[in-house]
Each structure stands twice: as C-alpha cells, then as structure tokens.
mmJSON file of the N, C-alpha and C atoms, coordinates in Angstrom:
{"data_MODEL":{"atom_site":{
"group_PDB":["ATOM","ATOM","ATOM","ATOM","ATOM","ATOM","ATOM","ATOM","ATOM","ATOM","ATOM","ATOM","ATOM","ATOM","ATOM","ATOM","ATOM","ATOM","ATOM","ATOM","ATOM","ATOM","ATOM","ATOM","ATOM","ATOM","ATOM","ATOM","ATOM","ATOM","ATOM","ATOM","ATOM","ATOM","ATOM","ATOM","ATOM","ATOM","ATOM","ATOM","ATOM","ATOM","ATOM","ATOM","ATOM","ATOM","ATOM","ATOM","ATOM","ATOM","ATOM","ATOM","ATOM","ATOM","ATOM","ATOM","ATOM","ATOM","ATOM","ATOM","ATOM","ATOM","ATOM","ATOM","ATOM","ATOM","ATOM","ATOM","ATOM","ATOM","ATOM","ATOM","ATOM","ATOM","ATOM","ATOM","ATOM","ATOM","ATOM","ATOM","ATOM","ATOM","ATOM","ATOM","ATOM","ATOM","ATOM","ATOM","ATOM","ATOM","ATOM","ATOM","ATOM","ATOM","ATOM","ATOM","ATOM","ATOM","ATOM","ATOM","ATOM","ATOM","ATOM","ATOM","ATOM","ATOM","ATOM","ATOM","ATOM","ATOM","ATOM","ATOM","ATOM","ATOM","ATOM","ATOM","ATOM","ATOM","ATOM","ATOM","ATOM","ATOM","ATOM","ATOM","ATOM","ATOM","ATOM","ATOM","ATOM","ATOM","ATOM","ATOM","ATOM","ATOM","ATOM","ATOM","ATOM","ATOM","ATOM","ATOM","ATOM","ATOM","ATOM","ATOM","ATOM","ATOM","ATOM","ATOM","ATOM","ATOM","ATOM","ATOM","ATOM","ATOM","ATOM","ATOM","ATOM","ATOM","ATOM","ATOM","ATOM","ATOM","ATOM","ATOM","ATOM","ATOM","ATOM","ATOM","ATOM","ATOM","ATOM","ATOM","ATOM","ATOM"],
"id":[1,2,3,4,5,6,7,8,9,10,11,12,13,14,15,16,17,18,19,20,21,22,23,24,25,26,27,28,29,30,31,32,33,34,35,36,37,38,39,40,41,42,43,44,45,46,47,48,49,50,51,52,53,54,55,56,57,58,59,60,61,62,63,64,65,66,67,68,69,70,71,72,73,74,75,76,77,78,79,80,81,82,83,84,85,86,87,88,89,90,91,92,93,94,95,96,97,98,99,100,101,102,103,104,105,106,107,108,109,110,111,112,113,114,115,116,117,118,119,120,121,122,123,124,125,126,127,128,129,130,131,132,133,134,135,136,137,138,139,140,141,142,143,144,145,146,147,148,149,150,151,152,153,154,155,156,157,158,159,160,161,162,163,164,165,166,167,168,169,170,171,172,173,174],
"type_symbol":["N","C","C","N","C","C","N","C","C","N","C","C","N","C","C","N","C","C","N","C","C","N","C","C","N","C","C","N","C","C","N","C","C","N","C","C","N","C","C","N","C","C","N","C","C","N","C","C","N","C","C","N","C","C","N","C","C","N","C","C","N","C","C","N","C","C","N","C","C","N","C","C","N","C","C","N","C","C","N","C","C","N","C","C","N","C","C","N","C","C","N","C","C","N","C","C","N","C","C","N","C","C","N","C","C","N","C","C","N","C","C","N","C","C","N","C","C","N","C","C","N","C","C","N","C","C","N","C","C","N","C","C","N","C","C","N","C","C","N","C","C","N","C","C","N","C","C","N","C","C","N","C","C","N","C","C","N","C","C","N","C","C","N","C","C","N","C","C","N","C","C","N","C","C"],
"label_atom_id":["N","CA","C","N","CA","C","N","CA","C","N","CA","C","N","CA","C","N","CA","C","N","CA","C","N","CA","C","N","CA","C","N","CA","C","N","CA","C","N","CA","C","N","CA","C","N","CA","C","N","CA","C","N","CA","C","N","CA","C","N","CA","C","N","CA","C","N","CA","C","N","CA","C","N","CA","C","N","CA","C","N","CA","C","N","CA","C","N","CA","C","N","CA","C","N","CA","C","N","CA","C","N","CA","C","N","CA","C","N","CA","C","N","CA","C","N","CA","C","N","CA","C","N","CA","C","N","CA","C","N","CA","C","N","CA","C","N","CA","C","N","CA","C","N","CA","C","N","CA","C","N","CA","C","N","CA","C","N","CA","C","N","CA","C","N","CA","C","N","CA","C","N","CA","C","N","CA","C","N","CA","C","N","CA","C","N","CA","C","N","CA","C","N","CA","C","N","CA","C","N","CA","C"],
"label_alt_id":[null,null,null,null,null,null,null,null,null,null,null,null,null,null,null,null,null,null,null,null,null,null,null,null,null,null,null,null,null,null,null,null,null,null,null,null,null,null,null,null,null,null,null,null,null,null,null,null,null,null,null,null,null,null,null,null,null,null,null,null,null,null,null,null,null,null,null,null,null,null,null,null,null,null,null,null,null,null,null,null,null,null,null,null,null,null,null,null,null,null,null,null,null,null,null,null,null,null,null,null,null,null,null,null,null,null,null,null,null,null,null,null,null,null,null,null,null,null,null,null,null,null,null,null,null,null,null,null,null,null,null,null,null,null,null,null,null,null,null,null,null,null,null,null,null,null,null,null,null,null,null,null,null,null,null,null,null,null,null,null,null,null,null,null,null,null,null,null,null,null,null,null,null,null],
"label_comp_id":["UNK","UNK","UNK","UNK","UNK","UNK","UNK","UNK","UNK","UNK","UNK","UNK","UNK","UNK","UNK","UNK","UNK","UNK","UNK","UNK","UNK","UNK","UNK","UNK","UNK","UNK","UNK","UNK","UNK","UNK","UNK","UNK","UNK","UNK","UNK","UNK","UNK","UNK","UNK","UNK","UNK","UNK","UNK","UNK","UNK","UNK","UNK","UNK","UNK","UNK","UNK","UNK","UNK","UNK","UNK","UNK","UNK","UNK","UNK","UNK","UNK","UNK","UNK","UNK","UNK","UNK","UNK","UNK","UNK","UNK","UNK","UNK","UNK","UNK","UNK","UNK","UNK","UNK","UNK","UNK","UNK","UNK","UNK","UNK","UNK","UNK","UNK","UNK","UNK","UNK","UNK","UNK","UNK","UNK","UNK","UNK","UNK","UNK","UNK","UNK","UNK","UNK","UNK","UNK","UNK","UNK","UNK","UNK","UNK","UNK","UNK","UNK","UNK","UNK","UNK","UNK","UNK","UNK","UNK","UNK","UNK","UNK","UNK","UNK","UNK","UNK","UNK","UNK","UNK","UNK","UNK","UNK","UNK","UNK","UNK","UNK","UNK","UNK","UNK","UNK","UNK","UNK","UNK","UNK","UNK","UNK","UNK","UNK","UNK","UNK","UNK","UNK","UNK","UNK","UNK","UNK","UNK","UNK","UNK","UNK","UNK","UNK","UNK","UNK","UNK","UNK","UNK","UNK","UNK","UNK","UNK","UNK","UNK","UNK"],
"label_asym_id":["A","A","A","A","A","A","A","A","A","A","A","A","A","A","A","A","A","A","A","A","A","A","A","A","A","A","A","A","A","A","A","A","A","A","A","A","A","A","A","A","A","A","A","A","A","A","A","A","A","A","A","A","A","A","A","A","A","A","A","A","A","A","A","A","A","A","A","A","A","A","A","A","A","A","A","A","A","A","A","A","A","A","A","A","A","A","A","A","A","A","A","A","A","A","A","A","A","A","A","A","A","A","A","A","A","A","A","A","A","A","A","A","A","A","A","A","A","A","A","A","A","A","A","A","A","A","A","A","A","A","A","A","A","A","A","A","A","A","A","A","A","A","A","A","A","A","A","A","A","A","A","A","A","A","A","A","A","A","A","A","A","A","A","A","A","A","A","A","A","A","A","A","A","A"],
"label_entity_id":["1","1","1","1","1","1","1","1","1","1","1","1","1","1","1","1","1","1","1","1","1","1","1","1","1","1","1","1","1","1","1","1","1","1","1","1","1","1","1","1","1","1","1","1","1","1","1","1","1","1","1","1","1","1","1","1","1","1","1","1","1","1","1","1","1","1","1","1","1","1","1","1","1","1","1","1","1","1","1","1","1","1","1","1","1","1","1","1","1","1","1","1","1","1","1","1","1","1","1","1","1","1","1","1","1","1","1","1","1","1","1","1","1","1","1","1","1","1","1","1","1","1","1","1","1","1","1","1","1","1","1","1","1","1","1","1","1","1","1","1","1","1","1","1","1","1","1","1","1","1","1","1","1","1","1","1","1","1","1","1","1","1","1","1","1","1","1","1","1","1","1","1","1","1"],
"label_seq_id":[1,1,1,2,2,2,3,3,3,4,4,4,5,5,5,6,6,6,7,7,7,8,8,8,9,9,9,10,10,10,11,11,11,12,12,12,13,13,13,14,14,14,15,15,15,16,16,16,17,17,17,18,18,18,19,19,19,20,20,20,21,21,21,22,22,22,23,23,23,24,24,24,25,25,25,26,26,26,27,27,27,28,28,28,29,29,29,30,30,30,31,31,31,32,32,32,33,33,33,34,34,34,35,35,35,36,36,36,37,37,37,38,38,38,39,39,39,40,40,40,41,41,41,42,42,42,43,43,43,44,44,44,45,45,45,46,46,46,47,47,47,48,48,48,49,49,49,50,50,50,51,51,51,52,52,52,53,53,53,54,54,54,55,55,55,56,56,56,57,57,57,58,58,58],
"pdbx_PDB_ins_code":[null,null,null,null,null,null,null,null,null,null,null,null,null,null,null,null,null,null,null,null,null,null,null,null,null,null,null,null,null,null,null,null,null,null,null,null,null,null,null,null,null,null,null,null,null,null,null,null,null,null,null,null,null,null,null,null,null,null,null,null,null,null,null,null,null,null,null,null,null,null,null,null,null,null,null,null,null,null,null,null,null,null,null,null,null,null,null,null,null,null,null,null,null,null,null,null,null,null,null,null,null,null,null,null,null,null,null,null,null,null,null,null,null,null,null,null,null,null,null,null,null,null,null,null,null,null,null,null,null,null,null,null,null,null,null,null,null,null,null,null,null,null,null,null,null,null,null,null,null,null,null,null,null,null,null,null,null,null,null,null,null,null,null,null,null,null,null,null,null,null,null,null,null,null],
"Cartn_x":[18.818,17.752,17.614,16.401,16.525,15.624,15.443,14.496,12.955,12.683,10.983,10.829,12.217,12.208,12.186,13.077,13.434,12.585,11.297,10.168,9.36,9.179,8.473,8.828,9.555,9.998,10.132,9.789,10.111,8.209,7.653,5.791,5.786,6.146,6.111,6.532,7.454,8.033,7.267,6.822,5.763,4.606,4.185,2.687,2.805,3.936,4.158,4.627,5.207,5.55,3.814,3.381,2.115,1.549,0.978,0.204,0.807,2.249,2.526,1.885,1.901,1.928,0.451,-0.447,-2.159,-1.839,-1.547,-1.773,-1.646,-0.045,0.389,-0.339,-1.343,-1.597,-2.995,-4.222,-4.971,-4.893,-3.393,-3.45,-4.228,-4.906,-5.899,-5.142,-3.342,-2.19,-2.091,-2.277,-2.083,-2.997,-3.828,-5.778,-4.833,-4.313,-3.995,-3.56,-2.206,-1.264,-1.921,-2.468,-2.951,-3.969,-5.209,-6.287,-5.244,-4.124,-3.424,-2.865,-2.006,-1.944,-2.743,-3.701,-5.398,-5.409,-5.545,-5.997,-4.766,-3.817,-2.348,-2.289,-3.339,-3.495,-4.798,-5.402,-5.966,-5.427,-3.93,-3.281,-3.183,-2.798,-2.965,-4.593,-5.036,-6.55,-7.481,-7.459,-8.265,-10.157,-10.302,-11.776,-11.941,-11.493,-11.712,-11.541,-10.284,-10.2,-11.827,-12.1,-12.979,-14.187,-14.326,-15.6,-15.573,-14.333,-14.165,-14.048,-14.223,-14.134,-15.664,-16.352,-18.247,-18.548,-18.41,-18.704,-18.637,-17.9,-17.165,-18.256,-18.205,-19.296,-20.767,-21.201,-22.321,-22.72],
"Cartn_y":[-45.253,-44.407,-44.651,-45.386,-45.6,-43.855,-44.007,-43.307,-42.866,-44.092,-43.782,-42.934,-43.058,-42.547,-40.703,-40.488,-39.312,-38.609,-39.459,-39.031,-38.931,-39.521,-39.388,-37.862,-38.08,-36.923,-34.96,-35.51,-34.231,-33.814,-35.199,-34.446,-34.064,-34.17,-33.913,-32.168,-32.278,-30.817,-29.874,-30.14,-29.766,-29.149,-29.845,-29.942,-29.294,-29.105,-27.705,-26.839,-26.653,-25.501,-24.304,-25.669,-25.173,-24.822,-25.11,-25.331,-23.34,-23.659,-22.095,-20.75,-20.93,-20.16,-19.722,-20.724,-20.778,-19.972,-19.848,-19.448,-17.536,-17.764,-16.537,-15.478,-16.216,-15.49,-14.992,-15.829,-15.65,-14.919,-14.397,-13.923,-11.974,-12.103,-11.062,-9.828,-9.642,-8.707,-8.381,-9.66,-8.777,-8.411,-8.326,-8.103,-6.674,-5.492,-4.098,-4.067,-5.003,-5.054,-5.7,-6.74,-6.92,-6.206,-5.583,-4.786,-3.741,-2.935,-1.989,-2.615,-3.755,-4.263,-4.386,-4.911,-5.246,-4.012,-2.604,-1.764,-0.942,-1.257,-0.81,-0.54,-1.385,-1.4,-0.472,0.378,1.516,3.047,2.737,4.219,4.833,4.733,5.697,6.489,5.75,5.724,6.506,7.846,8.18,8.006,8.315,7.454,6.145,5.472,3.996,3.724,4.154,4.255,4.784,5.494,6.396,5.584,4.71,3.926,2.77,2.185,0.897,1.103,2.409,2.512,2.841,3.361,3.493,2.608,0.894,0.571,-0.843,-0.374,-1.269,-0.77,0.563,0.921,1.127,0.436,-0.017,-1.191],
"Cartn_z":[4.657,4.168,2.658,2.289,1.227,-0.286,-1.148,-1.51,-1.519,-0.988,-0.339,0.425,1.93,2.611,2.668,1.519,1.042,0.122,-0.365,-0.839,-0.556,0.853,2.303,2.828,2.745,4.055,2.469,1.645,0.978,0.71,0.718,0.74,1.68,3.114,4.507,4.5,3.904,3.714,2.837,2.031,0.791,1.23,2.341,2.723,3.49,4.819,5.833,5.57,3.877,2.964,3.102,2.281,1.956,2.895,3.911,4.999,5.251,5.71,5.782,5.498,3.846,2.597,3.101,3.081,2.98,4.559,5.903,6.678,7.159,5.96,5.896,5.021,3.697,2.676,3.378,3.995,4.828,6.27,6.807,7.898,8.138,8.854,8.683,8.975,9.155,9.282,7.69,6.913,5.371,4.554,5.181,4.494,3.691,4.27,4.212,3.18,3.076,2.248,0.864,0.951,-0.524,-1.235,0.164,-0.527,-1.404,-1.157,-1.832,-3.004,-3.07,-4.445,-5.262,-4.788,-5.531,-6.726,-5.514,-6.45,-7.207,-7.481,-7.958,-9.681,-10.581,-11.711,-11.771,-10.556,-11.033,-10.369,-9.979,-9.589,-10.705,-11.799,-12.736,-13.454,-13.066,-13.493,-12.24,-11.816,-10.402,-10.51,-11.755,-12.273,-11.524,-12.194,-12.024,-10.145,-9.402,-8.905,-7.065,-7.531,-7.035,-7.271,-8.192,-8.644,-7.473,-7.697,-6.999,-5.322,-4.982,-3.921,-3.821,-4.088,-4.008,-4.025,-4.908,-5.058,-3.772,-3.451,-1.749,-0.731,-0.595,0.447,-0.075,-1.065,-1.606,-0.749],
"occupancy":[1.0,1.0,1.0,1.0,1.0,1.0,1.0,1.0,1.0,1.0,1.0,1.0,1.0,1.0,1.0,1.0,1.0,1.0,1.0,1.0,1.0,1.0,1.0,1.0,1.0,1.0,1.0,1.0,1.0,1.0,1.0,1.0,1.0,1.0,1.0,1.0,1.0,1.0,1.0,1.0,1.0,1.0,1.0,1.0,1.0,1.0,1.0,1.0,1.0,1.0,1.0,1.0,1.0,1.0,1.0,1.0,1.0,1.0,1.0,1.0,1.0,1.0,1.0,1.0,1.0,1.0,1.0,1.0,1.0,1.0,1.0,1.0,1.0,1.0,1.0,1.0,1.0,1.0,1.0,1.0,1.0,1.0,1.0,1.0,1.0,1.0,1.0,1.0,1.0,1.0,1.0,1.0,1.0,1.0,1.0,1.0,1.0,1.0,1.0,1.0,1.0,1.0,1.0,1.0,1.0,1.0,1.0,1.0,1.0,1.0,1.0,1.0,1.0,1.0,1.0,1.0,1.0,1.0,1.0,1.0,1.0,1.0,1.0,1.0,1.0,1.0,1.0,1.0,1.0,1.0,1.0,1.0,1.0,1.0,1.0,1.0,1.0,1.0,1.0,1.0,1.0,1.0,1.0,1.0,1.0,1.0,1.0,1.0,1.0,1.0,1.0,1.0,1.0,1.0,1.0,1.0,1.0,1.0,1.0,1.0,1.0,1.0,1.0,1.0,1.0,1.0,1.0,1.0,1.0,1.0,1.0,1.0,1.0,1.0],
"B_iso_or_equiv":[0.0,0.0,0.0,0.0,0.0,0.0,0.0,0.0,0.0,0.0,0.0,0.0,0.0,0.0,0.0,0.0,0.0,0.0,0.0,0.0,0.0,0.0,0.0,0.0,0.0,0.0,0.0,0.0,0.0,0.0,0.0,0.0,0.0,0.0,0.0,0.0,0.0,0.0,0.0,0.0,0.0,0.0,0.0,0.0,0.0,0.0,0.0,0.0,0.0,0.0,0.0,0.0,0.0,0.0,0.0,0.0,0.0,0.0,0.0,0.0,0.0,0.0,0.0,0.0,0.0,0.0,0.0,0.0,0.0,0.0,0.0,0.0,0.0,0.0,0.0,0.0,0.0,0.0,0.0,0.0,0.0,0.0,0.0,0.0,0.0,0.0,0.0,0.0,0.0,0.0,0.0,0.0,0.0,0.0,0.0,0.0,0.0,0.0,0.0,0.0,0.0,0.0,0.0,0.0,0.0,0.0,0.0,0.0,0.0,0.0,0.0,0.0,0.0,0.0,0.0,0.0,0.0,0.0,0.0,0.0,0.0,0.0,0.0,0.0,0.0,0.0,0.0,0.0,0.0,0.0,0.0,0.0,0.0,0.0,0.0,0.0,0.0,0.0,0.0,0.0,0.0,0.0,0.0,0.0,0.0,0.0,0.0,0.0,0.0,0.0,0.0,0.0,0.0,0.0,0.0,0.0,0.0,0.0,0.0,0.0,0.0,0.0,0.0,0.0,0.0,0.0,0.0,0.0,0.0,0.0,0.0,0.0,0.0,0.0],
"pdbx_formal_charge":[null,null,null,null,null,null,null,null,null,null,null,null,null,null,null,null,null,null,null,null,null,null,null,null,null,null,null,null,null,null,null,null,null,null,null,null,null,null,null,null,null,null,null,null,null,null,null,null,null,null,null,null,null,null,null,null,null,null,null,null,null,null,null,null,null,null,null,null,null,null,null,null,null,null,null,null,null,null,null,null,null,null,null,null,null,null,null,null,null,null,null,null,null,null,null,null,null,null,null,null,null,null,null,null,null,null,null,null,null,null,null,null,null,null,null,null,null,null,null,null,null,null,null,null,null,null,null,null,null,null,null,null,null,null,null,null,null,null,null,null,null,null,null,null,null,null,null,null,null,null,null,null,null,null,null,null,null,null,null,null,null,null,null,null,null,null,null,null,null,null,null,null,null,null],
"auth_seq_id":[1,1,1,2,2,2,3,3,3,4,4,4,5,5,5,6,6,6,7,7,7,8,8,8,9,9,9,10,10,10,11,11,11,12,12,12,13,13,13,14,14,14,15,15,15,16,16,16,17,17,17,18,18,18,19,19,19,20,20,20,21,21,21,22,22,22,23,23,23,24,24,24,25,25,25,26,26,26,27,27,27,28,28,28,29,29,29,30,30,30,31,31,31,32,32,32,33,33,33,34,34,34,35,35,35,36,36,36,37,37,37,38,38,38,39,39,39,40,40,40,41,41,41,42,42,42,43,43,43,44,44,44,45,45,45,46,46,46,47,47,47,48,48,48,49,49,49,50,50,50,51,51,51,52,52,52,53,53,53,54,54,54,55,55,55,56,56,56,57,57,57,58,58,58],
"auth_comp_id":["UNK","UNK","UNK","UNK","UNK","UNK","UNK","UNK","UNK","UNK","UNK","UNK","UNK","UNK","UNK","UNK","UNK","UNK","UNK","UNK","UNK","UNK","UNK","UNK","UNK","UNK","UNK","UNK","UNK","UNK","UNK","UNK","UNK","UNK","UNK","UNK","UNK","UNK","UNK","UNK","UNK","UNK","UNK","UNK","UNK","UNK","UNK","UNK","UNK","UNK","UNK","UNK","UNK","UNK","UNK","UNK","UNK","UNK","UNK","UNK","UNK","UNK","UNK","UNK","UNK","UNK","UNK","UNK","UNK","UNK","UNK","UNK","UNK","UNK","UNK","UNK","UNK","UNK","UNK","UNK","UNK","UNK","UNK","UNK","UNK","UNK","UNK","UNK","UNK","UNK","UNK","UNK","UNK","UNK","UNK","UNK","UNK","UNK","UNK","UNK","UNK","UNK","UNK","UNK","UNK","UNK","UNK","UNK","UNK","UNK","UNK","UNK","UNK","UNK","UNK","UNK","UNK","UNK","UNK","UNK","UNK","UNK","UNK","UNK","UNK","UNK","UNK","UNK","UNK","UNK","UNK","UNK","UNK","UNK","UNK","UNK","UNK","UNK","UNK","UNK","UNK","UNK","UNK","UNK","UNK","UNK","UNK","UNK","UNK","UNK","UNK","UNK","UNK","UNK","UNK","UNK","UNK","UNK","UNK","UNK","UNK","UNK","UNK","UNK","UNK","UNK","UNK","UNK","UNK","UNK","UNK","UNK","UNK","UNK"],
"auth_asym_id":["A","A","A","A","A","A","A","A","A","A","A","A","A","A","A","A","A","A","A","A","A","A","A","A","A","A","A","A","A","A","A","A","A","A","A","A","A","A","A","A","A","A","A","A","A","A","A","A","A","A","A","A","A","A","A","A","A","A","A","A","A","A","A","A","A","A","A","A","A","A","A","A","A","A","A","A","A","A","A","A","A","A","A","A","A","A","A","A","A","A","A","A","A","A","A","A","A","A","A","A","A","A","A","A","A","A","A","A","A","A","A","A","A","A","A","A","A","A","A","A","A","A","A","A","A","A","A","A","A","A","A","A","A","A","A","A","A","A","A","A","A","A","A","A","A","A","A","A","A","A","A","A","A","A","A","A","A","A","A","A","A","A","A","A","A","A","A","A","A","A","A","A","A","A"],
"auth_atom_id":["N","CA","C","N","CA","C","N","CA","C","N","CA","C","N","CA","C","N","CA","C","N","CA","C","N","CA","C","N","CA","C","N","CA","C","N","CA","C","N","CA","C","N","CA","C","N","CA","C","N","CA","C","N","CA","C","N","CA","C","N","CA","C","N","CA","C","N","CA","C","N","CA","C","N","CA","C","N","CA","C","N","CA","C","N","CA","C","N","CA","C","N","CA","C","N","CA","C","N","CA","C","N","CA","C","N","CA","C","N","CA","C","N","CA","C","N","CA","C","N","CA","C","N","CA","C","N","CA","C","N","CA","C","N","CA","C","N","CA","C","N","CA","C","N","CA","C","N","CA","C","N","CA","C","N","CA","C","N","CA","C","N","CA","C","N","CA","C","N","CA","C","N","CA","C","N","CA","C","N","CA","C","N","CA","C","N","CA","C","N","CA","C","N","CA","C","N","CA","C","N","CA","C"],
"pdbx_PDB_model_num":[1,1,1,1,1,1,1,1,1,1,1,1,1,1,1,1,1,1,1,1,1,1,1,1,1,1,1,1,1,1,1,1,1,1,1,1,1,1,1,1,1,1,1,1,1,1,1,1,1,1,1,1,1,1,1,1,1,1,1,1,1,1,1,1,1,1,1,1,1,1,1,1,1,1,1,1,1,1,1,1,1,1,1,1,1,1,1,1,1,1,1,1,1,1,1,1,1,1,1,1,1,1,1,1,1,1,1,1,1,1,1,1,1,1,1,1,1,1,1,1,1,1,1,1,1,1,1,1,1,1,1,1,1,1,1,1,1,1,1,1,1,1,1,1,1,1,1,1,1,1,1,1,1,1,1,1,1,1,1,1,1,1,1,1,1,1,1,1,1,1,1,1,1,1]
}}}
C-alpha cells in the first residue's frame, strides 16, 4: 500500500464524511431543532422575538 493509495482512500472517507453531515443537517427530523437555535439570540429580547414570529406567518 503505497501513499496514493492512502490518499485515495482518505478523499473516499472525506466525501462519505460529508455526504453524511449534508444529509443529517437537511434531515426534515431537525427542521425543530435548529428553527429553536435560529431564534436563541432573541430569548432575551420578547420584542424582537414576537416580531419574527408575525413576520413568518406573513
């Protein structure tokens, strides 16, 4: 096994890393979970908060 081989086989790994990541970040189970992070930098703020939600069902 030389090093090509091992630089072969580590994009191979890279790319079904990725491939993962993109499937998991898009899976329509964590729509929930990130819409709540999303809005996490306006929990202190119930204004802002209350806006961005009118402004969704606009």
């Amino acid at each position: 096994m030389d090093i090509n081989t091992l630089r072969g086989l580590a994009t191979v790994f890279a790319l079904v890393a990725f491939i993962g990541v993109v499937l998991w970040a898009y899976s329509s189970g964590k729509k929930k979970d990130f819409d709540e992070a999303a809005n996490l930098p306006f929990e202190d703020d119930p204004d802002a908060l209350d806006n961005s939600d009118q402004e969704k069902k606009s």
